[in-house]
Phi, psi and omega in degrees: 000316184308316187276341172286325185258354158316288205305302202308305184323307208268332191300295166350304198257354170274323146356270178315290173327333182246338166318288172333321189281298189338313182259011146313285198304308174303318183277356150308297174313296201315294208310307198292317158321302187278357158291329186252003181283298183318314193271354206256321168321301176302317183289326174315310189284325185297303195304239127084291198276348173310277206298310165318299172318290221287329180299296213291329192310297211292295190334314134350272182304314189312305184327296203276000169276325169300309167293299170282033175326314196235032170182114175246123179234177156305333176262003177321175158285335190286330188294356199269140204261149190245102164260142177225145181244116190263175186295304195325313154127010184270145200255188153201113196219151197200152192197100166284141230213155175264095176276022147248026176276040198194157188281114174287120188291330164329325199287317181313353191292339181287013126024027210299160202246316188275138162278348165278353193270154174315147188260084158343114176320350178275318191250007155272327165289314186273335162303329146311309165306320190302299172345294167308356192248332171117001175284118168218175182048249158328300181259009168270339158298312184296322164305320160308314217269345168275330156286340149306293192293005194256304195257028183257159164280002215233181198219042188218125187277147165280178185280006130264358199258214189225138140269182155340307178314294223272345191283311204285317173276006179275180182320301214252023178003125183182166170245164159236149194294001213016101172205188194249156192297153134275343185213149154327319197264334167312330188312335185257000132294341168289177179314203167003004174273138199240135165328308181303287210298332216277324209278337166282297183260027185274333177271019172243003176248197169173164191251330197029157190285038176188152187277066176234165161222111151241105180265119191286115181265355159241051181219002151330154138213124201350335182276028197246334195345281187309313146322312186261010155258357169285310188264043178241025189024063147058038134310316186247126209292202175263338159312313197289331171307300179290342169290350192257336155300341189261351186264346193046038173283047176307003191265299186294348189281307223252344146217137201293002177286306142350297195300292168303339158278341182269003153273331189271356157301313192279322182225075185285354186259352172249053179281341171274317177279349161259339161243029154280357186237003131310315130008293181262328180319152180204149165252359198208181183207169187230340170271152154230140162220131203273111182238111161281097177260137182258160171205102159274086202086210186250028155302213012274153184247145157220146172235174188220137160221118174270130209245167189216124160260118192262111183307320193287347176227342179095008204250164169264171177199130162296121159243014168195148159214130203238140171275152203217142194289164173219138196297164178251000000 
């Protein structure tokens, strides 16, 4: 009998044990359920205010292309940093940027192969730029002929650069795509790029969905000197470019036809190098890129969305969107 209610006592108490783990388990899930409704809700609200940002931003920007179709600047509106504050008291804030204010390196795939062929307005201008940068001779020929052959198609390298063999044998093993860059940060796979250079020219490049270089010099600003005496091929030093921002002679900035005639005054013997830089020169872009902070709370967030205006129809499209850090 003792042993019959021992036996009963302990089924009892396993019972009670497994109950116990059960409603453990359970009341885990319920936590985690409601963790994961509250993050899958914040993400809902973050998209939500992405897509508010990115509307009324595209909205903006069109407005003032349509209105300002051949001169697009920096004091425009779309260029203006934009906040909106909701009843909640949660934020959205957002700030387009000109991604043709900058040398598209994608342009370098035009490269001659040959060293006797004419030297393209692309490899004259990043040949300059380098110059401002302190690169000069050898190896800023080996850095062009190696970023041509990294975004080139074909597989016979120019007589400084790389192909596949050198890439396959390297520290870092890989292959390349022959394709054209999405980002700015492949440049530090390529040859001859050193941390320090990469760190000198990245705020002057940029990669864009095409080989052309056209830079809208009126959306420049003194800290672009060294890019817009690069693409005046270093007539003017890079002090004098800023002297020329510092006089806030922003009228001579905004076309390059303007511009080139008051240098051909100044320099009458370099009449082939102002219209090579008539050539790259633009007053106005088709590229943007839109950086959005979200701020929920003692959240915040960022997205980068990158925008494209198609002339041909007037309208904007997103083409990419990537999340992104934000200082906290």
């Amino acid at each position: 009998m003792r042993s019959q209610k021992g036996v009963a006592l302990l089924v009892v108490l396993m019972i009670l044990a497994i109950m116990a783990a059960l409603a453990s388990e359970m009341t885990l899930r319920y936590q985690i359920n409601i963790r994961r409704t509250g993050y899958t809700q914040q993400q809902l609200q973050q998209n939500w205010l992405v897509g508010l940002a990115e509307h009324q931003a595209m909205q903006i920007l069109a407005q003032d292309l349509r209105d300002n179709a051949k001169l697009l600047t920096r004091d425009q509106l779309w260029a203006q940093p934009q906040q909106r504050e909701l009843a909640s008291g949660n934020t959205v804030s957002w700030q387009l940027t000109d991604r043709q204010a900058c040398f598209n390196v994608n342009a370098l795939v035009n490269t001659p192969t040959d060293a006797m062929a004419d030297v393209p307005a692309s490899v004259r201008v990043f040949t300059a730029l380098l110059a401002n940068l302190d690169v000069t001779g050898a190896p800023a020929e080996a850095l062009i002929d190696a970023i041509a052959d990294y975004i080139d198609s074909d597989e016979t390298p120019r007589r400084s650069g790389a192909e596949n063999e050198y890439y396959r044998t390297s520290r870092d093993p890989h292959t390349i795509g022959g394709r054209r860059l999405y980002s700015v940060s492949e440049l530090r796979q390529i040859k001859g790029m050193t941390p320090a250079l990469y760190q000198r020219l990245v705020p002057f490049v940029c990669a864009l969905p095409n080989d052309e270089l056209k830079i809208n010099i009126s959306t420049l600003t003194r800290e672009d000197a060294p890019l817009l005496a690069a693409m005046l091929d270093n007539m003017l030093s890079v002090s004098d470019v800023r002297a020329l921002f510092d006089k806030q002679k922003r009228q001579n900035l905004a076309s390059p036809a303007a511009l080139k005639t008051a240098l051909e005054k100044t320099f009458p013997g370099r009449k082939d190098e102002l219209e090579a830089f008539k050539n790259v020169a633009a007053t106005t872009s088709q590229y943007f890129r839109l950086e959005t902070t979200v701020s929920l709370g003692d959240s915040r967030s960022g997205t980068i969305s990158e925008l494209e205006f198609d002339t041909k129809t007037s309208q904007l499209f997103i083409t990419a969107r990537r999340r992104a850090a934000v200082d906290r």
